[in-house]
N, C-alpha and C positions, 0 to 999 in steps of 0.2 A: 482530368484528375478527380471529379468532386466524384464519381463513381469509386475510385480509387481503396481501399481499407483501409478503417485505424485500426495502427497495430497496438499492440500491450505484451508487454514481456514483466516476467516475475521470476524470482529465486525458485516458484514453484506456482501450488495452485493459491495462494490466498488473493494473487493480485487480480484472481477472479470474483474480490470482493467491489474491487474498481470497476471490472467491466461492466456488471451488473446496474450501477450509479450510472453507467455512458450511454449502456444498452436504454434501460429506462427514459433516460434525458434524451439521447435521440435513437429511438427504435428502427430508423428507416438505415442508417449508417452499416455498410459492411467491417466487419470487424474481424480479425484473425491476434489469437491470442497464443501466444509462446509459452509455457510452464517449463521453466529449466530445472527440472525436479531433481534430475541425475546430482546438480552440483548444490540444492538447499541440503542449509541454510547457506544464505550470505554472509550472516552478521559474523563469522567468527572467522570470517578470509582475509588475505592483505588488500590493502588499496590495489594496487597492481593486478591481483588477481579477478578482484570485484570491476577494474575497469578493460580487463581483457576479456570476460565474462561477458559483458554490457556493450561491448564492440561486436562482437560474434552473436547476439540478438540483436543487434540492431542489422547487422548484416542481412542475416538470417530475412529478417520483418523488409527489407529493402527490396531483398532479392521479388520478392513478392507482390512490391508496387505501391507498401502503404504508403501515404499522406501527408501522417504525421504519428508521430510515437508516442506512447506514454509509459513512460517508467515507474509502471506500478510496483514500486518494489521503495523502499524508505532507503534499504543501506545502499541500493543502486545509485538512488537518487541522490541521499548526499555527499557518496563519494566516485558518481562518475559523470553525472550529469556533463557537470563542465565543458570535460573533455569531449565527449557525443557534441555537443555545441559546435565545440569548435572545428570538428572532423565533417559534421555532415550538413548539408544544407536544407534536409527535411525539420518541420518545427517539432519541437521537442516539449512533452508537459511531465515534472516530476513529483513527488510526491512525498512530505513532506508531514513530519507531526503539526497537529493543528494546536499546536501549543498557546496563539495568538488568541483566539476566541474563548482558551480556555482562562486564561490571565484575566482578560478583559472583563468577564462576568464571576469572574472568581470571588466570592463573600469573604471567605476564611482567607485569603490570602495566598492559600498553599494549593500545589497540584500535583498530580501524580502522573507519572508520565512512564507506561510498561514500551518496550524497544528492545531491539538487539543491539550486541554491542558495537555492532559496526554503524550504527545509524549513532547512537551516542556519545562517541567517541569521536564521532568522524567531524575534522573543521567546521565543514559545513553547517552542522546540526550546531555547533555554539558559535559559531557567527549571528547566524539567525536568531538566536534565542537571548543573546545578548541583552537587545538594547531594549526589551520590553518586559524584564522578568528580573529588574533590581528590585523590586520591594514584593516579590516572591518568593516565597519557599516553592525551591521545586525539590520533588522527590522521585529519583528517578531511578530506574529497578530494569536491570536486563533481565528480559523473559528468557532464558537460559532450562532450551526443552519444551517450549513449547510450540516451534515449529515442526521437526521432526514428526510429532504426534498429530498436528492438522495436517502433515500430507501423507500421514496415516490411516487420516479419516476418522481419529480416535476424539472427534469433539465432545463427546460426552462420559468420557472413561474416567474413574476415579485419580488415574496419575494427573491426569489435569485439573483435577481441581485441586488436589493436593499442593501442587505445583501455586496455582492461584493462589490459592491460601496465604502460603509463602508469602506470593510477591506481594498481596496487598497489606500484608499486616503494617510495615514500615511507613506505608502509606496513610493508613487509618490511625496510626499513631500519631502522625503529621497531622490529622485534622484537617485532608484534601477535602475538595468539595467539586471536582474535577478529575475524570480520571480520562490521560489522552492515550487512545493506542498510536503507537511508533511502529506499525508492524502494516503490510497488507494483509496478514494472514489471521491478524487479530479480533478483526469486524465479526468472525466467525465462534468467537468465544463470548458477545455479547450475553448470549443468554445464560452461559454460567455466571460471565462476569455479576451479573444484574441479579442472580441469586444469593452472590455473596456480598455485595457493596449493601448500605443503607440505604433508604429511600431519594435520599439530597443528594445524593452525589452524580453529576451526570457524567455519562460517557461520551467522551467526542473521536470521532474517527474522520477521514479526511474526503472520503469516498466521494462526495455529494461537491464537494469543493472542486476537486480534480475533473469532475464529470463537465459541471458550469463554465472551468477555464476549458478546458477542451470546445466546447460548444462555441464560447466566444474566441479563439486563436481561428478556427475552420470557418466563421464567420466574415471576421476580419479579414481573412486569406480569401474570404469566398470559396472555400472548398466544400461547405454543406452539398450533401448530395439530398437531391429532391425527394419527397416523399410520395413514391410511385409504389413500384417494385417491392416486393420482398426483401432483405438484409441476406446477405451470403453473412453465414456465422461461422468461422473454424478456430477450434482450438487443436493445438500443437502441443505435444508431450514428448518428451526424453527418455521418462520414465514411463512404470505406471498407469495408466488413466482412471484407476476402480477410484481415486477420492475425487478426481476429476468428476467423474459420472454422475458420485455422490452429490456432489456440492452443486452439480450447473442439470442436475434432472429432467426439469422444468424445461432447459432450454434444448437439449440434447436429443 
């Protein structure tokens, strides 16, 4: 098994912002990455449909002998996770706003927090956020369009900053001093982000986190595969590849 892939599935390409965090972390690791481009966004589907979605990639990534999964996807994550748990017996890592680290170093008190609305909405994401975010202001903004436009490949196009714009003014009125992306697709708008925030405000994304638990689950399982060989890399499209090619250049 420890030859075996980790698999990675996303609503599309941003949850190639994950891979990239896994790749680095361990570069020796075969990997095969799913973009369900055809059916992004997620965020604006039913639960039912997001977890018939996330059944049929997981299928998909099995048929093929990964590992262990990771659910690079936020609104997969907190509204299908569960169910994958409880269906399949390979280990499962989801993915998840990093709301926690942003609290904890928070000064102002307040934070901001861009997602889709099925990651915001979804039980899950206020389960979690509950019990550590009562003397919070959170201010929380569904990115509404700008996924669409990253699997466009349209990272730098005026409708997205426009779009930005938007989302963060409510934010910046709040006095965040933290801004968390809720998105995989979002890691990829840092550098506009960072053109329009102040200097104080940091951005937190999850990537580097999701990367570390993967390392230590395949550890603990003793599934690390040895550091010989080459990585077998394949990414899987639906759709498209031309914002794929874009985005993973380097690797491709």
């Amino acid at each position: 098994m420890n030859n075996n892939p980790i698999g990675l599935f996303d609503s599309g390409v941003g949850g190639t912002s994950i891979w990239k965090e896994i790749h680095q972390l361990l570069p020796y690791e075969n990997t095969i990455y799913l973009a369900d481009s055809l059916n992004a966004p997620y965020g604006y589907k039913s639960k039912e449909e997001i977890i018939s979605l996330s059944l049929k990639n997981t299928e998909l990534l099995l048929e093929k002998g990964c590992k262990i999964i990771v659910v690079a996807c936020n609104t997969a994550t907190t509204n299908a996770i569960t169910v994958l748990r409880e269906r399949f017996r390979v280990p499962f890592i989801g993915i998840e706003p990093a709301i926690k680290p942003a609290v904890l170093q928070s000064k102002t008190k307040s934070i901001g927090i861009l997602a889709t609305k099925g990651t915001l909405n979804s039980e899950l994401f206020s389960l979690a956020t509950k019990d550590f975010t009562k003397d919070i202001m959170m201010t929380e903004v569904i990115g509404e369009g700008l996924v669409p436009l990253i699997e466009e490949g349209a990272l730098l196009s005026p409708e997205i900053s426009s779009l930005l714009e938007k989302f963060l003014k409510p934010m910046l009125k709040n006095n965040i001093d933290h801004l968390v992306l809720g998105c995989s697709h979002y890691p990829y708008l840092i550098p506009q982000l960072t053109n329009l925030l102040p200097n104080h405000i940091k951005i937190i994304d999850s990537g580097e986190a999701v990367a570390k638990q993967t390392k230590s689950i395949l550890l603990k399982k003793n599934l690390l595969r040895e550091a010989s060989n080459q990585p077998i890399i394949q990414f899987i499209t639906n759709s498209s590849d031309i914002t794929l090619k874009l985005l993973l250049k380097k690797y491709l």
